[in-house]
VMD Tcl script that draws the C-alpha trace (Angstrom):
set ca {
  {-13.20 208.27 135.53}
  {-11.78 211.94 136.08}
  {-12.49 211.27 140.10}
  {-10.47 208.21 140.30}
  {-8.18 209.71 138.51}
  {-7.61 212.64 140.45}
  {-7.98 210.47 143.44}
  {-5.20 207.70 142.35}
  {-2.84 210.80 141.27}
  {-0.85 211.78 144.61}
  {0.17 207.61 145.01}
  {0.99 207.61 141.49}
  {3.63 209.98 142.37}
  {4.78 208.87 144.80}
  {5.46 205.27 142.77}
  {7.19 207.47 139.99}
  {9.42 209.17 143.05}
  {9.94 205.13 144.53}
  {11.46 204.24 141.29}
  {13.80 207.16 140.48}
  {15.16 206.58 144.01}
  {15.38 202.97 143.48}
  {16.91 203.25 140.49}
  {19.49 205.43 141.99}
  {20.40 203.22 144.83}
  {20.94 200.12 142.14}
  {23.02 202.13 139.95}
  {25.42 203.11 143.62}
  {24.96 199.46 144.76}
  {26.23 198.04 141.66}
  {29.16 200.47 141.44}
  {29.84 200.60 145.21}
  {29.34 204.42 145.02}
  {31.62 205.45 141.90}
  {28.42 205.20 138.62}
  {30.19 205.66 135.76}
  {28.87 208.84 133.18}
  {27.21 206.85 130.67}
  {24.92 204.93 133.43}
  {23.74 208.52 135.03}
  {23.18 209.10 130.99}
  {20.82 206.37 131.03}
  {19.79 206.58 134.25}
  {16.63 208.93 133.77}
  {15.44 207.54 130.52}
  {15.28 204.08 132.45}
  {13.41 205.23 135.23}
  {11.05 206.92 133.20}
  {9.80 203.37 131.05}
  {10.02 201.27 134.53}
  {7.83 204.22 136.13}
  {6.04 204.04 133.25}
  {5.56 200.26 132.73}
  {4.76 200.11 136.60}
  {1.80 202.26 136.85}
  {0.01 200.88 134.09}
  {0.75 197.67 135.92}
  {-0.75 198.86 139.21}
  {-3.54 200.64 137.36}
  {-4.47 197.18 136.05}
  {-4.18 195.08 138.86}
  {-6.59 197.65 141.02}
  {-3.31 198.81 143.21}
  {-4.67 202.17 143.52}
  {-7.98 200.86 143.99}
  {-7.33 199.13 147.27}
  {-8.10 199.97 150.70}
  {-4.41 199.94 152.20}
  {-5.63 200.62 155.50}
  {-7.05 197.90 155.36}
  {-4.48 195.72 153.37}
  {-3.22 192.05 154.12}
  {-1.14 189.27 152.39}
  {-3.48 189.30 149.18}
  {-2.84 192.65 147.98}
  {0.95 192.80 149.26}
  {1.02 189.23 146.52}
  {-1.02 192.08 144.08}
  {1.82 194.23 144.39}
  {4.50 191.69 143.85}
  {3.15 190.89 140.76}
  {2.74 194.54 139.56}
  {6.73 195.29 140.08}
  {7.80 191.86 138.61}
  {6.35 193.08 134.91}
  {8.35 196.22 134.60}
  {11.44 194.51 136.11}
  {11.16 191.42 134.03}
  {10.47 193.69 130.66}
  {13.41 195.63 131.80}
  {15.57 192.46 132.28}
  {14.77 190.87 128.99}
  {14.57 194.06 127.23}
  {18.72 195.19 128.33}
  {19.94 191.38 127.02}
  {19.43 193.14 123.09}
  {21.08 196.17 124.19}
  {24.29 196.93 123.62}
  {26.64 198.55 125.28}
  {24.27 198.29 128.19}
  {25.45 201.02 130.80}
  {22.58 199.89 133.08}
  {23.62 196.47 133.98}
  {20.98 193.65 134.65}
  {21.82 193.46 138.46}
  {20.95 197.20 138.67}
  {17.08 196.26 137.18}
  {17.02 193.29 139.78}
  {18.45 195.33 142.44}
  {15.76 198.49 141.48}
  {12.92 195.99 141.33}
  {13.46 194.46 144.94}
  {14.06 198.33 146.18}
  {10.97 199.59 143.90}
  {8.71 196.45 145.63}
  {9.64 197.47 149.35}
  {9.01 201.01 148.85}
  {5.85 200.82 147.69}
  {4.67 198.13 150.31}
  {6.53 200.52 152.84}
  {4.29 203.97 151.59}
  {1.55 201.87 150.71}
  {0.79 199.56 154.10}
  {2.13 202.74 156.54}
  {-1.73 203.40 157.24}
  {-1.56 200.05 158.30}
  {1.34 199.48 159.80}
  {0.64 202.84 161.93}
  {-2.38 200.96 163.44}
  {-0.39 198.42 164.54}
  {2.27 201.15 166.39}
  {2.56 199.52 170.09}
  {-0.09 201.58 172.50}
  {-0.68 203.77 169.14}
  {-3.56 206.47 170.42}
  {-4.28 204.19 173.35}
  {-7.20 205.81 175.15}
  {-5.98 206.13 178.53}
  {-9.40 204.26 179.87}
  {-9.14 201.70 177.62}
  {-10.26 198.28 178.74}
  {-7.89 195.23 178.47}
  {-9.55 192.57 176.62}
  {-8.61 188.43 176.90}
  {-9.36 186.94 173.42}
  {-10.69 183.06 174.22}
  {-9.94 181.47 171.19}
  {-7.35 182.28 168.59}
  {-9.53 181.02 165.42}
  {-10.39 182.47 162.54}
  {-13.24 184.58 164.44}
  {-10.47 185.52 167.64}
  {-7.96 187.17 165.33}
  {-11.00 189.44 163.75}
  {-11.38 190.66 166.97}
  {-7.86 191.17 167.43}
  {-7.55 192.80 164.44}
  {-10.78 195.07 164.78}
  {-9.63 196.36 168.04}
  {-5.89 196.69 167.23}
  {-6.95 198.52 164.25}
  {-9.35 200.83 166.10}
  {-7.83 201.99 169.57}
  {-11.13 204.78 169.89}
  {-13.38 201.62 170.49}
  {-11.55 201.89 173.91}
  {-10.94 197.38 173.86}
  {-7.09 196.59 173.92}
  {-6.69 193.25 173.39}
  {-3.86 191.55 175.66}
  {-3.50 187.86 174.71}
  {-4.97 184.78 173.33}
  {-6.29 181.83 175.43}
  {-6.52 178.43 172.88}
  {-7.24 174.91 173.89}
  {-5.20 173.90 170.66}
  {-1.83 172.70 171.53}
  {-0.01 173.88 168.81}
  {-1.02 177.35 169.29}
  {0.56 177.71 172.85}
  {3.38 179.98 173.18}
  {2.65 181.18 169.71}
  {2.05 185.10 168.69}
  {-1.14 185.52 166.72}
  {-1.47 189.22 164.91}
  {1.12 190.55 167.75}
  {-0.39 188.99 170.59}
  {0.55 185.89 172.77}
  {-1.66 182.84 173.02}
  {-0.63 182.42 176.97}
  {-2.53 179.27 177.88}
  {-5.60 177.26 177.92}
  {-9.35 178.34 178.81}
  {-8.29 176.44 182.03}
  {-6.01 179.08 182.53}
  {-8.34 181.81 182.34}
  {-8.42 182.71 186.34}
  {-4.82 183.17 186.32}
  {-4.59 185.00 183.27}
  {-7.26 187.49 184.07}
  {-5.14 188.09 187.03}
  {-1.78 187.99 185.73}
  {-2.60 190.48 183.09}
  {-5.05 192.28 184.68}
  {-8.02 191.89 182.48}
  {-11.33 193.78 182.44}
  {-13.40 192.00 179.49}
  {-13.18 188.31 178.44}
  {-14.28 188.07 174.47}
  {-15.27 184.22 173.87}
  {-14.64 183.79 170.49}
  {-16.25 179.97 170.58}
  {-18.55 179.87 167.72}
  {-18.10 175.95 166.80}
  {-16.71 174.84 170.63}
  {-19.04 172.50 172.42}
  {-22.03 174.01 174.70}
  {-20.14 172.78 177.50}
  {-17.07 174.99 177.37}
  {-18.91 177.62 176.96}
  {-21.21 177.17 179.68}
  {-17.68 176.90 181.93}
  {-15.72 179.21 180.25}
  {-19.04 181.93 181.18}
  {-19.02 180.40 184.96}
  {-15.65 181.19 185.24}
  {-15.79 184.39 184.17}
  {-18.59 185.19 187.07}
  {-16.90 183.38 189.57}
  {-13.63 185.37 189.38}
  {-16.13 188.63 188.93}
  {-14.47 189.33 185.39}
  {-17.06 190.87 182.51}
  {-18.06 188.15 179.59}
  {-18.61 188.97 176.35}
  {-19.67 186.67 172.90}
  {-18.51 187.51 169.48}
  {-20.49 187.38 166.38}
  {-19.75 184.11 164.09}
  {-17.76 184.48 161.73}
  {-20.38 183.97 159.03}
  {-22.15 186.89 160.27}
  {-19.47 188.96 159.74}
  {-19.00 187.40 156.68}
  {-22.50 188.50 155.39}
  {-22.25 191.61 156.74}
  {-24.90 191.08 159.85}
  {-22.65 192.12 162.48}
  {-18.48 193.67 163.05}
  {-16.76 191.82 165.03}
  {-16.21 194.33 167.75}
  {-19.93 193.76 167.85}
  {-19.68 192.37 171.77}
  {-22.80 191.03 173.34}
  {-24.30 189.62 176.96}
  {-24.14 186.65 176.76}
  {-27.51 184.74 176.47}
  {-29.79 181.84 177.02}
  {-29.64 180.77 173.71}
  {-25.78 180.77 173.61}
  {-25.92 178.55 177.19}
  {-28.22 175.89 174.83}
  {-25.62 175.75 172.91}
  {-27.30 175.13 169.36}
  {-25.92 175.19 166.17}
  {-26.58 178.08 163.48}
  {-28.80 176.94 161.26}
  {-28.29 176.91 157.66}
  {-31.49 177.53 155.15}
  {-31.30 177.53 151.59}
  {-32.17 181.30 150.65}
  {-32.29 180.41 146.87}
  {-35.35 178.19 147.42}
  {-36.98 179.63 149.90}
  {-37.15 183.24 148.07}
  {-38.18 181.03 144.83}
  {-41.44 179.95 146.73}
  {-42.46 183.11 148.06}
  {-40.80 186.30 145.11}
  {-43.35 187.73 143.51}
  {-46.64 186.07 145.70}
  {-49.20 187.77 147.91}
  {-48.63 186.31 151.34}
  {-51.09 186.04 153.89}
  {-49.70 185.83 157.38}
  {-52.68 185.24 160.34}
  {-51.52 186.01 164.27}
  {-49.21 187.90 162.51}
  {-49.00 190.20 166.01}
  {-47.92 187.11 168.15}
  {-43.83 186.15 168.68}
  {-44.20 183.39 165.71}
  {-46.00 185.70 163.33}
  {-44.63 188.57 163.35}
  {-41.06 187.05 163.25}
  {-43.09 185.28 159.78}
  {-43.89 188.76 158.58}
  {-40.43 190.32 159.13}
  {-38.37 187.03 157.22}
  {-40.86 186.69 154.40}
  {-41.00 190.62 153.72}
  {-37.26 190.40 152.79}
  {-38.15 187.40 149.97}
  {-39.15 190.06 148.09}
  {-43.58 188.99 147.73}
  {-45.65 191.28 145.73}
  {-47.68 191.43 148.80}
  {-47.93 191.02 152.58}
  {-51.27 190.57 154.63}
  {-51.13 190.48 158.03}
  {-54.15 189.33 160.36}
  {-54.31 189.38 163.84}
  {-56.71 190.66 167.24}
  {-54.56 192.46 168.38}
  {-54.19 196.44 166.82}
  {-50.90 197.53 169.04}
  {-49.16 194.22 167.88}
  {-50.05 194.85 164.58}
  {-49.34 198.37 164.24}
  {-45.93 197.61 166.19}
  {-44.75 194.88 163.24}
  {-46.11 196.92 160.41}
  {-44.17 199.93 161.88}
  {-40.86 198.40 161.70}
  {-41.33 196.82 158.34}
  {-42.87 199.90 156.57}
  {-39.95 202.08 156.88}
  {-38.15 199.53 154.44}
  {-40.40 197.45 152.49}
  {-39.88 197.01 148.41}
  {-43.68 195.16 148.61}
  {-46.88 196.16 149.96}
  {-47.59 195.40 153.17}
  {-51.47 195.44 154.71}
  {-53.00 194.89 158.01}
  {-55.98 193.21 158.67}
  {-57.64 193.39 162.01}
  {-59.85 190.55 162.23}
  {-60.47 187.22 164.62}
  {-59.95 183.99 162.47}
  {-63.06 182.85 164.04}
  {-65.35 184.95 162.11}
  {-66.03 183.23 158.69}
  {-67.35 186.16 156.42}
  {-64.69 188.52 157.70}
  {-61.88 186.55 156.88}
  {-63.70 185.45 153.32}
  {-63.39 189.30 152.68}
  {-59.75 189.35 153.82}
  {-59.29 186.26 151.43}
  {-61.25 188.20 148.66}
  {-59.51 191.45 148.87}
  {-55.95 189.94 149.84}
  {-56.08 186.97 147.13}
  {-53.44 185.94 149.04}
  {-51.31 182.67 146.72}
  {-49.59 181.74 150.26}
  {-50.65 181.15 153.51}
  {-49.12 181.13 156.82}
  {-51.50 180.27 159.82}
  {-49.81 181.10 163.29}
  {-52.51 182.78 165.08}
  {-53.87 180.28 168.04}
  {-53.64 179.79 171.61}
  {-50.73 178.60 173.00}
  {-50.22 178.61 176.56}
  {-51.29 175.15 178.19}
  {-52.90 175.43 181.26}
  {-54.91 179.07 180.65}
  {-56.72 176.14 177.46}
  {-57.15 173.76 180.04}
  {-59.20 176.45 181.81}
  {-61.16 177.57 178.52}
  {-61.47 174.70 176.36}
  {-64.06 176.91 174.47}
  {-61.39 179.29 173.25}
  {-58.88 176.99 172.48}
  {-61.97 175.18 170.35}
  {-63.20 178.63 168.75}
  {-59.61 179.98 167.87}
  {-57.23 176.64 167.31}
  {-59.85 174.98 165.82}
  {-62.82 176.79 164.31}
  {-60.36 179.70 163.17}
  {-58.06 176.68 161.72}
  {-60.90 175.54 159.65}
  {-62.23 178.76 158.46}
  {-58.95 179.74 157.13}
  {-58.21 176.06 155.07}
  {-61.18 175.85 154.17}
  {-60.86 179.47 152.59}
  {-57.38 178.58 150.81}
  {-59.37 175.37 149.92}
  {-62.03 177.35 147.71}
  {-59.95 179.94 146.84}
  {-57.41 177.88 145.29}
  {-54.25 178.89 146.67}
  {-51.12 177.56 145.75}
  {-49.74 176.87 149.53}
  {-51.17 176.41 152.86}
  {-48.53 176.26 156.35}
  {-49.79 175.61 159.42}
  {-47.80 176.02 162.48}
  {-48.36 173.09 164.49}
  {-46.06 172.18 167.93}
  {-44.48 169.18 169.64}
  {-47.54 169.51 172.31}
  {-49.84 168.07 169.28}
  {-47.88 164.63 169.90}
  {-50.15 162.30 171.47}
  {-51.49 165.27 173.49}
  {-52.50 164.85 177.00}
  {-53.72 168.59 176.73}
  {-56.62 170.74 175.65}
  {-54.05 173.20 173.81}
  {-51.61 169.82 172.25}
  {-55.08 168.59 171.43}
  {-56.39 171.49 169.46}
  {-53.12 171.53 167.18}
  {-53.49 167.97 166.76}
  {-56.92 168.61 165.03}
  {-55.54 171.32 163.00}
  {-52.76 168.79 161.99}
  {-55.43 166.59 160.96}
  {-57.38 169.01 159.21}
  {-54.10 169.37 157.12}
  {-53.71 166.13 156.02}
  {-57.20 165.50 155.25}
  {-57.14 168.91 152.55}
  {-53.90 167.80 151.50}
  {-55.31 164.45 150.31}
  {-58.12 166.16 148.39}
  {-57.12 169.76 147.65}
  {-55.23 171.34 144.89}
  {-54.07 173.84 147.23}
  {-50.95 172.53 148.77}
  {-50.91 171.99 152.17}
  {-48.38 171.30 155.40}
  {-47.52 171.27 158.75}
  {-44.02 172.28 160.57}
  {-44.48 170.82 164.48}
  {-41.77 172.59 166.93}
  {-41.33 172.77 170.51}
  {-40.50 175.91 172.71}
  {-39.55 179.22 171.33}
  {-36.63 181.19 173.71}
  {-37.66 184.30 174.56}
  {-41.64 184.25 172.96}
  {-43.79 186.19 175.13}
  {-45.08 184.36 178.39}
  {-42.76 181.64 177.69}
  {-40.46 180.43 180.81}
  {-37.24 182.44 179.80}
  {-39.73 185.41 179.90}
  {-40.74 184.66 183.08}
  {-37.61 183.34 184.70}
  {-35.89 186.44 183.28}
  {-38.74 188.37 185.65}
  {-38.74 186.66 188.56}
  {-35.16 186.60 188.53}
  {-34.98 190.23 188.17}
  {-37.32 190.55 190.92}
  {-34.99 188.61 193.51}
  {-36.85 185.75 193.06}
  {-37.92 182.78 193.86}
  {-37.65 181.27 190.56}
  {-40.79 178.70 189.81}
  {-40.41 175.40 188.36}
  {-42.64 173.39 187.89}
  {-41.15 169.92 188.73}
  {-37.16 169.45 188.79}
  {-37.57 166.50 186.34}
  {-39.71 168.73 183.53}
  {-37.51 168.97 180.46}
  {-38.36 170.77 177.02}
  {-37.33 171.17 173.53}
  {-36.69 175.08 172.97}
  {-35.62 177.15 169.56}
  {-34.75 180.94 168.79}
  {-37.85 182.59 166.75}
  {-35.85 183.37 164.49}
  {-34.42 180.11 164.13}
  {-37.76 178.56 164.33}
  {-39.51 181.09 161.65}
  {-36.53 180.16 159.07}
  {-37.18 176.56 159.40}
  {-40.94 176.87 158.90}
  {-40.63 178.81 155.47}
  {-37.57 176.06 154.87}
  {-39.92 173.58 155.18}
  {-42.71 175.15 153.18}
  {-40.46 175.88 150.14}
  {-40.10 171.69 149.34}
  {-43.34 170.90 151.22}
  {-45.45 167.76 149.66}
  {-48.90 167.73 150.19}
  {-50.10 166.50 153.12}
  {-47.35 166.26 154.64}
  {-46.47 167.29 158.79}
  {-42.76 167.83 158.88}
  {-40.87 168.13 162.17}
  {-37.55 170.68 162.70}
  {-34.55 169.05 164.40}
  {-34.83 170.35 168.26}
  {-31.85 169.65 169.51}
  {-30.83 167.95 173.02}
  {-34.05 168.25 175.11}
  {-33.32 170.57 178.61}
  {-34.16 170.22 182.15}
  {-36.43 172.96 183.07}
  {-34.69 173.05 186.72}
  {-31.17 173.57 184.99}
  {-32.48 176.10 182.62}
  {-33.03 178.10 186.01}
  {-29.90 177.45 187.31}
  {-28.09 178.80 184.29}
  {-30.15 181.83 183.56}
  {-29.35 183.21 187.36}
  {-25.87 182.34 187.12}
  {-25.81 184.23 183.92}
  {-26.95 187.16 186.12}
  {-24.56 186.98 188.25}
  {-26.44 185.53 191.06}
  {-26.07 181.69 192.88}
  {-28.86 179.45 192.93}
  {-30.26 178.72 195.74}
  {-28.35 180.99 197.84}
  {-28.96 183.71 196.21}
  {-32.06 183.27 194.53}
  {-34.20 180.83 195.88}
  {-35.56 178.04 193.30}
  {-39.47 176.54 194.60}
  {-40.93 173.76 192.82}
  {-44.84 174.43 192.31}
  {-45.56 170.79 190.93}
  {-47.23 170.23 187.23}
  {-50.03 171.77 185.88}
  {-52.87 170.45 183.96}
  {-52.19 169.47 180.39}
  {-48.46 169.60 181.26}
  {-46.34 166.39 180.75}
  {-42.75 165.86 181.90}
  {-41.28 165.25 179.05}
  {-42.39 165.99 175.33}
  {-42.73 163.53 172.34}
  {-41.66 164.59 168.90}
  {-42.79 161.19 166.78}
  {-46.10 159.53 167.85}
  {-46.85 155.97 167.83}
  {-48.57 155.73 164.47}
  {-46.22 158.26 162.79}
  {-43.08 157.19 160.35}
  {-39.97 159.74 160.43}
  {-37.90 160.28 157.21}
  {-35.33 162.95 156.01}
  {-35.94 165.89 153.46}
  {-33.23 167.49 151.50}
  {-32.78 169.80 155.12}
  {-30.88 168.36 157.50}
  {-32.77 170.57 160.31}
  {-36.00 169.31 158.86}
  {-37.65 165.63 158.46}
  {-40.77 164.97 157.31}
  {-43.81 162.45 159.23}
  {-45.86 160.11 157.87}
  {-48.67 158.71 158.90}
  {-50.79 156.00 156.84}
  {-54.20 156.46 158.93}
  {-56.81 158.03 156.11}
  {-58.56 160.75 156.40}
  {-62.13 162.16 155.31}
  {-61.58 166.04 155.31}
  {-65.70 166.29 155.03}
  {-66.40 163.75 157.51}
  {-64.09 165.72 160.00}
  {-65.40 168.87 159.30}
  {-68.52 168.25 159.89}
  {-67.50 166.81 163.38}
  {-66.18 170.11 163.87}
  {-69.07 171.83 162.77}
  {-71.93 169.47 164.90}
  {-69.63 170.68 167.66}
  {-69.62 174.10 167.50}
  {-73.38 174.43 167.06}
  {-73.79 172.57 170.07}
  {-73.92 176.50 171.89}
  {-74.05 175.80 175.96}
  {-72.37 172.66 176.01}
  {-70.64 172.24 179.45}
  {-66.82 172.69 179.20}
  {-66.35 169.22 180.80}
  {-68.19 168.19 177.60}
  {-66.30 170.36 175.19}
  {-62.95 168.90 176.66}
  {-64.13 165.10 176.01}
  {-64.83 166.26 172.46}
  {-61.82 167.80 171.82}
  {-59.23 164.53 172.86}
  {-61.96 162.57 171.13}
  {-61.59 164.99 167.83}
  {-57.93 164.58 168.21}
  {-58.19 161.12 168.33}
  {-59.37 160.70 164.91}
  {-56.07 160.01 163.59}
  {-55.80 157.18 164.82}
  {-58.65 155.13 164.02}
  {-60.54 155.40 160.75}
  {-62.82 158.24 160.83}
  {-65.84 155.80 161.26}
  {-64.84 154.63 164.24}
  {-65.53 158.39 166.00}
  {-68.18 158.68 167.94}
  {-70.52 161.44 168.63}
  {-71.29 162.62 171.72}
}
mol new
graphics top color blue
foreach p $ca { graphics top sphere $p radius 0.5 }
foreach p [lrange $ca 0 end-1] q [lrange $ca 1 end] { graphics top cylinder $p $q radius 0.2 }
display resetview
């Protein structure tokens, strides 16, 4: 209390000083210079109880708490209201007074003079930010603002406020109408993202700042060509709701990126329910070194579990995730290096861990490297799927998640197959199991190691060529982290049983994926880097399916997330055992192993009865 005291003391002051001279100033208004004796009588004595009344009124309505600096129309309102009480006491209080030698226009008078000195002293931090090229750093870059929302006049007002982050902003570009022509925070919206070439030249910009965050993929993707066509830098802002929570300034520029030229919209996830399924539970996360896993390990650990296991193969990877986790963690956090195809080690992870959730990630994902080692893909995405469901199974836990992709769809590959069978394997525990299980399906994640941003982003680096494929392959892609959040969505209302697919978006040519990731670098296609088509690989299909043919589609209470039905039954032992009379068949040609796979992942389809064994 003494602190803010001591602290709020110099303003107080200050507001005591504001009112004597206001006071003063009424009392010559009124009289037009010549105050008679008994109103300089009074004069101090009324000064004092407005002071008075006045800084208990600020002290109450946190005046003298509040960052000035950083003040705005709120606490100007705050302030308002704080000189109205003294002025209106005064007021009511000299209509019982008589003979009043300090007439009522003087207290009117002292309160409008009291209000705008105090704004005045108080918002001069402020308003001395604000001072045209205030502490301009002489290398200062001039920055174009595209887009004078809500998120454009942050910027504005970050940079105007903070000249040392060497940004001056110039002027506003806005595709509304109504903001042409207009000033927003004391600078000009001059014209239309059309417009930019001009501008940039007219004004002699250095840094565009798209400030987009709801505008259509498609005027961002033009408003970025632009920008490299006329050789001007590009910059995206944060969204506002990242600023909001505190995630990122403002000022925060970035590159733009791949996942900004998709153009998909922030997801929303309900953090109440998700940190109700997983607060206070011993998680168990398996490939928890992969892109998918340990993005798992790094959300869950800030839902607060009493525990975090992570398996995986690989010791840097693991050592890596735990690393950067440790450092803040308010739960304890294990690693477990083991392969999910050894049964008794991971019953003694399960025994030790006791893990209540379960979050299986660790498989093989890349398509044609299975097609070439359908006995991995059948050891690991398999096998290791079965050992650890079978262990949640016995051990009773309360959830089970597998990750699952849109490759498992009526899968044409060894590694679509393989997740198809874990799929099944799902729904067959979840129809006999207390344990609860699921399956989230989901296509390609940007930026996951080996994936094709990965290696366009190489081969683009390297001069090229850039390798596609086919120019009529198209995919469904996702952020990790947007991905990951979805998953433990989905697992927080999971019923059992259930696969549940996340909303992918628009699906995207391959070939103009390319295209956009070496314009992004500045390059041309074609011209300057060279594009080669290498034709499709095994297991690879042009175009992926999200819903097969015996599946039903339905909503959940996310509208990122719907959940698939499929009425086929299922015999978890029956399968299992197929699984089993394959892997002790030790030798088996890979030609053979293949067959038995898409026949495994068949199963679905018909009744289990109808399967037969090779």
């Amino acid at each position: 209390m003494l602190n803010t005291v001591s602290r709020a003391l110099p303003a107080v002051i200050l507001d005591i000083l504001v009112v004597f001279v206001a006071f003063a100033l009424g009392l010559l208004l009124r009289f037009d210079g010549s105050v008679p004796g008994d109103s300089w009588e009074w004069y101090a004595p009324a000064s004092a109880i407005y002071g008075a009344l006045f800084v208990g009124a600020a002290w109450s309505l946190g005046i003298y708490r509040t960052a000035w600096r950083y003040g705005g129309i709120p606490d100007v309102l705050n302030l308002v209201k704080v000189t109205a009480i003294p002025t209106l006491f005064g007021f009511v209080a000299l209509l019982f007074i008589t003979p009043r030698h300090i007439p009522l226009s003087v207290v009117l008078i002292a309160g409008m003079l009291v209000f705008l000195g105090a704004a005045t002293l108080k918002m001069s931090p402020r308003l001395a930010l604000w001072m045209p090229m205030r502490g301009v750093p002489a290398a200062s870059q001039r920055l174009l603002i595209v887009g004078a929302g809500a998120t454009g006049q942050l910027v504005a007002r970050e940079f105007g406020s903070n000249p040392q982050w060497r940004f001056r902003p110039v002027a506003f570009l806005d595709d509304d109408p109504k903001k042409q022509r207009q000033t927003v925070h004391g600078l000009p919206v001059v014209g239309t993202i059309r417009d930019l070439p001009a501008v940039v030249g007219r004004l002699g910009v250095d840094v565009v700042a798209l400030a987009l965050p709801s505008a259509d993929p498609s005027v961002l993707r033009e408003a970025v060509a632009v920008c490299q066509a006329i050789g001007v830098a590009v910059r995206m802002v944060p969204g506002l709701d990242t600023v909001v929570s505190g995630e990122a300034r403002a000022s925060d520029l970035r590159e733009v990126t791949v996942a900004d030229l998709l153009g998909r919209d922030q997801v929303q996830i309900d953090y109440t329910l998700c940190i109700e399924s997983i607060k206070g539970k011993r998680v168990l996360v398996t490939g928890a070194a992969g892109s998918i896993g340990s993005e798992l390990a790094r959300q869950l650990a800030r839902l607060e579990p009493a525990s975090l296991h992570m398996v995986d193969t690989n010791e840097s990877g693991l050592h890596e995730v735990y690393s950067s986790l440790i450092e803040n963690a308010d739960c304890e956090i294990r690693v477990w290096i083991a392969s999910i195809t050894d049964q008794a080690k991971m019953a003694r992870v399960f025994a030790v861990a006791r893990p209540q959730v379960l979050f299986h990630a660790a498989a093989y994902k890349h398509v044609h490297l299975m097609e070439e080692h359908p006995d991995e893909a059948f050891a690991v995405n398999i096998v290791g799927a079965l050992n650890v469901f079978e262990l949640a199974h016995r051990n009773g836990l309360d959830e089970a998640v597998f990750v699952s992709t849109d490759k498992a769809v009526n899968p044409v590959g060894i590694m679509g197959a393989t997740k198809r069978i874990g799929e099944l394997i799902v729904r067959a525990l979840g129809a006999e199991s207390a344990t609860k299980f699921c399956a989230v399906r989901f296509g390609n994640v940007l930026g996951s190691r080996g994936s094709v941003v990965s290696t366009f982003t190489r081969q683009i680096d390297e001069g090229g060529p850039v390798s596609v494929t086919d120019p009529e392959m198209a995919r469904y892609f996702l952020s990790v982290e947007e991905a990951v959040s979805l998953v433990i969505q989905a697992a927080a209302f999971a019923e059992q049983g259930n696969v549940y697919i996340l909303d992918m978006g628009e699906e995207v040519g391959i070939d103009e994926l390319a295209r956009r990731m070496i314009r992004l670098k500045g390059y041309e296609p074609d011209r300057q880097i060279e594009i080669v088509y290498t034709g499709s690989r095994p297991g690879e299909r042009l175009h992926e399916v999200l819903v097969g043919d015996s599946e039903l589609l339905s909503d959940t209470d996310h509208p990122k997330v719907f959940r698939i039905r499929s009425e086929q039954p299922l015999l978890f032992n029956a399968l299992a055992e197929e699984i089993r009379e394959i892997e002790r068949r030790d030798g088996e040609s890979l030609a053979a192993l293949a067959r038995g796979i898409h026949r495994l992942a068949a199963w679905g389809s018909d009744s289990a009865a109808s399967v037969q064994r090779s």
